[in-house]
Legacy VTK file of the C-alpha trace (Angstrom):
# vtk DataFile Version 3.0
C-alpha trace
ASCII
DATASET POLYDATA
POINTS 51 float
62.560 -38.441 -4.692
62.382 -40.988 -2.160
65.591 -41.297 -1.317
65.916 -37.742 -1.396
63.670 -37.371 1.248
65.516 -40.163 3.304
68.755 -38.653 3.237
67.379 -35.412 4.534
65.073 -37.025 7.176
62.076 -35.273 5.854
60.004 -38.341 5.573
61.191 -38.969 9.237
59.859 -35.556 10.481
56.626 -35.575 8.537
55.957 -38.659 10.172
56.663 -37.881 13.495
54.250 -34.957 13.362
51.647 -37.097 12.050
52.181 -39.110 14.948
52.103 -36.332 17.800
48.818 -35.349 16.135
47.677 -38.970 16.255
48.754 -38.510 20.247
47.128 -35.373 20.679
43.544 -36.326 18.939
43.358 -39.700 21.271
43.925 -37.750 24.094
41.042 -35.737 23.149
38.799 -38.465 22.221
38.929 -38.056 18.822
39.725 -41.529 17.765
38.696 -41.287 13.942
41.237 -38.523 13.338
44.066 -40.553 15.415
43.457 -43.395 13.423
43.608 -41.728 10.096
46.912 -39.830 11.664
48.719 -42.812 13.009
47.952 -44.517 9.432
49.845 -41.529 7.670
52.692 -41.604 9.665
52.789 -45.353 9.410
52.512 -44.938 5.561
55.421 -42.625 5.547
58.000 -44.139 8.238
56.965 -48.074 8.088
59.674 -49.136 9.566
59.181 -47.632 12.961
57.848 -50.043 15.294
56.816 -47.065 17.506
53.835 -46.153 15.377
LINES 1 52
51 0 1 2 3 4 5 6 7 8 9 10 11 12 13 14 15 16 17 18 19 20 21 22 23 24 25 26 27 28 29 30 31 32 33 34 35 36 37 38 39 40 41 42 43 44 45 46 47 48 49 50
């Protein structure tokens, strides 16, 4: 399923909407749900050296 998700870049965009959420909670000083936010999309996409 993996590689499923891969090849359809649905792994990709979960991640990256974990991450503007991460964005959007530090912004608003919510650093405990940014954390567990950025850690999600890191867990799906780890090879992004963005996140």
């Amino acid at each position: 399923m993996a590689a499923l998700n891969q090849r359809l870049g649905l792994t990709r965009y979960e991640a990256d909407e974990y991450y503007k959420r991460a964005l959007e909670a530090y912004r608003k000083g919510n650093f405990d749900a940014a954390i567990d936010a950025m850690n999600y999309a890191i867990e799906l996409l780890p090879t992004k050296a963005e996140y």
